[in-house]
N, C-alpha and C positions, 0 to 999 in steps of 0.2 A: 252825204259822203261823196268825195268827188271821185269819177270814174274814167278820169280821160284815158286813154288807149294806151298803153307800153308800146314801146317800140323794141324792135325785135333785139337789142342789146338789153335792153331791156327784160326781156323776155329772160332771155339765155342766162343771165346775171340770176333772174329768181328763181332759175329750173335748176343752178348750180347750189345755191343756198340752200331751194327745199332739198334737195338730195344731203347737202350734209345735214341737215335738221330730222333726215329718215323717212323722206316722202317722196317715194321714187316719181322720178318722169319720165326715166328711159325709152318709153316707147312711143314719147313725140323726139322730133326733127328738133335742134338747138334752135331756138330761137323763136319754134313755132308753138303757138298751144292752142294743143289736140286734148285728147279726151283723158290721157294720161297727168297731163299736167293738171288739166281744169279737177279730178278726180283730188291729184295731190293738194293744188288753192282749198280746196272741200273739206278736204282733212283738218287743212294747216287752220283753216278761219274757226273750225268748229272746237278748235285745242283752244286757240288763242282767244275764245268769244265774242267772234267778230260773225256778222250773217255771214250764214255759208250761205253765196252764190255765186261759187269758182271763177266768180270773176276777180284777175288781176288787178285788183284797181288800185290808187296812190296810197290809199292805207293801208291795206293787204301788202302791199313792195314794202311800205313805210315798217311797218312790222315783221316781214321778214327779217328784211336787215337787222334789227333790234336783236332778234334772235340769236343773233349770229355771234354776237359781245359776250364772251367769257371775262368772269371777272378774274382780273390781272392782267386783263390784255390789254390796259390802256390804261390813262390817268384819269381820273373822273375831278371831275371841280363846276363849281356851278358856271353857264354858260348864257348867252343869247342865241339863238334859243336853247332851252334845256338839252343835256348830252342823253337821250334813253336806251335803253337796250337791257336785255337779260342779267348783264354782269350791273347794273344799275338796281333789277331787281334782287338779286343777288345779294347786294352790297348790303341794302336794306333790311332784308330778312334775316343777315347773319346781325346787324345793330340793334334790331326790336328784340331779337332773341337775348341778345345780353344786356338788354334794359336803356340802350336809346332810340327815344321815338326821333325817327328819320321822316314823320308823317306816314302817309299811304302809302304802302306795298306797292306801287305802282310802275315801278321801272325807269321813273323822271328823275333826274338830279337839280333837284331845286335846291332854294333857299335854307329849308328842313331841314334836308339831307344833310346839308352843309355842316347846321348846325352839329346834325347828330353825329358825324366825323367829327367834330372839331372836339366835343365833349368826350369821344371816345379816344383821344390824342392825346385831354387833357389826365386824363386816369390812365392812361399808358406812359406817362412823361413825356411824351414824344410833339414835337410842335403844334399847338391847334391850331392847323392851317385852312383846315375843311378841306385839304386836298388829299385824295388816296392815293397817295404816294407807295412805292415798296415796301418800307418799313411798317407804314400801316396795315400796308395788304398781309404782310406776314405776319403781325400782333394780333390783325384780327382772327384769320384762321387758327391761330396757337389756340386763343382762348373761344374761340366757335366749336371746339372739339370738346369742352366742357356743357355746352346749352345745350345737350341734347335735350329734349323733353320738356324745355321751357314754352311755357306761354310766352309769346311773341307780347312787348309793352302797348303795341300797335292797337292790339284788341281794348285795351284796357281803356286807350285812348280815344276809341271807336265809344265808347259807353261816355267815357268823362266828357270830351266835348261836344255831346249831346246835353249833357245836364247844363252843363256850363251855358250851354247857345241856348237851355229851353226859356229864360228869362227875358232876354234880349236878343235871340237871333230873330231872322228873318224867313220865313219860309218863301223860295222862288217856285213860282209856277211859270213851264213854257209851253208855249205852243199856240196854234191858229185855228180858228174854228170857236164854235157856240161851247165846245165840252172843259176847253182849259177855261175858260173865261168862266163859265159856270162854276167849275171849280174852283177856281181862286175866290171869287164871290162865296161859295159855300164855307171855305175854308177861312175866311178875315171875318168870318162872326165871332172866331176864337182864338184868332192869331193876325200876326202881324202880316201882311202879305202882300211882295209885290208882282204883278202879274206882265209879263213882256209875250209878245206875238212874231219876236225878233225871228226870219227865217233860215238866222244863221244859229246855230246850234252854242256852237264857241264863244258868241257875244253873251248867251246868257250864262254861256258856265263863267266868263269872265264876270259879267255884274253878281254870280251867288258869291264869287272868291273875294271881289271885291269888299262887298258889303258884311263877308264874315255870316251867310246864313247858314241856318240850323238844318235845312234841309233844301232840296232842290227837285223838283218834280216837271220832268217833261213830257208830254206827250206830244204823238203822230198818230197821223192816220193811217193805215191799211185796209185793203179790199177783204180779206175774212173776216167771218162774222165773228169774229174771236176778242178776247184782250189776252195778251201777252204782259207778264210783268218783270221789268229786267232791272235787276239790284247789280254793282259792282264785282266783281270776280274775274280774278286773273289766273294764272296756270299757278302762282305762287300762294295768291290771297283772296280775300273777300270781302265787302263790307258786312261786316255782323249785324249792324244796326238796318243795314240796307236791306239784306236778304227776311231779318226779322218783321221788317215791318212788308215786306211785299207781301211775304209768307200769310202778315196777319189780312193782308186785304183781298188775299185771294182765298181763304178760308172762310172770311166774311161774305164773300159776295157768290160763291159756286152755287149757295141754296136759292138766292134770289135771280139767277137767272138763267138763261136756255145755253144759252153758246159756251163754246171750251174758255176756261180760263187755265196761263199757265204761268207759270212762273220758270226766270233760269237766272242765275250771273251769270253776266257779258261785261266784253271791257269795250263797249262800245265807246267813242272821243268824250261827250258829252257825259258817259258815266266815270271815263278814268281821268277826265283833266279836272273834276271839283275836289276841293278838301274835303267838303262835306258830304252826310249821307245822303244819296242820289238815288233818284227810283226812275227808269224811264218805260211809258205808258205808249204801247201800240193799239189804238181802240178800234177797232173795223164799223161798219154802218150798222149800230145797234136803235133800238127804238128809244122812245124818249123817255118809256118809264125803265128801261135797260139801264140808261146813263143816269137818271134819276137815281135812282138802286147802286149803280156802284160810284158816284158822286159820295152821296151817303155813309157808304162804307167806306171810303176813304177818308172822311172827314174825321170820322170813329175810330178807325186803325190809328190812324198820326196822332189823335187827341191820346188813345190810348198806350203807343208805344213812348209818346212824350213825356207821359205822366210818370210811365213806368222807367224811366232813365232820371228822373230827378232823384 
């Protein structure tokens, strides 16, 4: 994640945001951050699933601002780069609810999205332009006050294209070091797999989107002796398939070894920019027959959660 420094307009600009978002700073200086603001970054990263370490940094700003996007404040239509923000998750959750998949709950106006306005246009008589225009904005909330209590299409989707991918997708494994490499090794005795060591995060979630895989597995290093396991989840959503299968690998592996195992959704870059279900793996300096053991169980979890979605 990149951390370069705010400048103090900077600064002032996201102590004005978190205050409207309900995370006081009033008790630093505009523009400086004191222990009040860095408190509030703490708050805000731990809501939005981002590591809380009240540092300001370009994703933390990049996300505030998102925050900040009520929908109807703006036109949305797909963009270079994508337009994100709250009223984008928003747009999305009130579509899944009334039966168009807009893809992922994730707050991006992509291609999907487009589509799933343009289809929700086309059942309203109203132009399928893919653009949320007025008229859209106000058909959709009319008929958003009927879905109460629906299942979101999104979940359903979350299941199907797993089935769909479990024939011909690709399972990505990322990351540097003896343990993803072992894992992708362990895991192409049963599955198709390609293994990248890319040290940018983005390139591989672009080659799993690219290539249409069925799943995506990253791992990093950290200094506790712990594994952490982080499935997609946003303030609005989740991966069902994600959280399912982390679930099943940290249930698997708690008996066979010594250190904490945990699991949470985070809407970390590399878990909210794939289509697909995404798991990412913080492993600390465990022993050899440690990573052995949850190698293992991870092979067993995927084989198993795979099976079980066909």
């Amino acid at each position: 994640m990149t951390t370069n420094s705010p400048t103090p307009a900077q600064v002032a600009e996201a102590q004005k945001q978190l205050r409207a978002l309900g995370h006081d700073t009033s008790g630093d200086e505009t523009g400086v951050i004191g222990s009040a603001t860095t408190v509030a970054v703490e708050a805000f990263q731990h809501q939005r699933g981002l590591p809380v370490t009240g540092i300001l940094d370009l994703e933390t700003r990049q996300r505030i601002e998102e925050a900040g996007w009520q929908l109807g404040s703006r036109l949305l239509f797909v963009t270079r780069p994508h337009l994100r923000g709250d009223d984008v998750a928003v747009l999305q959750e009130k579509l899944a609810l009334l039966g168009f998949d807009p893809g992922r709950i994730d707050g991006i106006f992509g291609v999907t999205t487009e589509h799933a306005v343009s289809d929700f246009q086309s059942n309203c008589g109203l132009e399928p332009s893919g653009v949320l225009t007025r008229a859209t904005f106000q058909e959709l909330n009319r008929l958003s006050a009927r879905s109460a209590g629906r299942r979101p299409v999104t979940e359903a989707r979350d299941h199907a294209g797993l089935r769909a991918a479990h024939h011909s997708g690709v399972i990505v494994v990322h990351g540097s070091g003896h343990f993803p490499a072992n894992l992708a090794a362990a895991l192409s005795e049963n599955f198709d797999v390609t293994f990248t060591d890319s040290r940018e995060d983005l390139e591989s979630t672009a080659l799993a989107n690219n290539i249409g895989a069925a799943l995506l597995i990253a791992v990093t290093e950290q200094t506790d002796e712990s594994v952490e396991i982080h499935y997609f989840a946003s303030y609005r959503s989740r991966s069902v398939l994600g959280e399912q299968l982390a679930t099943s690998i940290a249930a698997g592996v708690r008996p066979k070894m010594q250190p904490p195992v945990s699991v949470r959704g985070m809407s970390l870059p590399i878990l909210r920019e794939t289509f697909m279900p995404a798991l990412h793996l913080a492993v600390g300096p465990l022993s050899l027959d440690t990573l052995e053991a949850l190698t293992s169980t991870i092979v067993a979890s995927v084989d198993h959660v795979l099976n079980s979605a066909r």
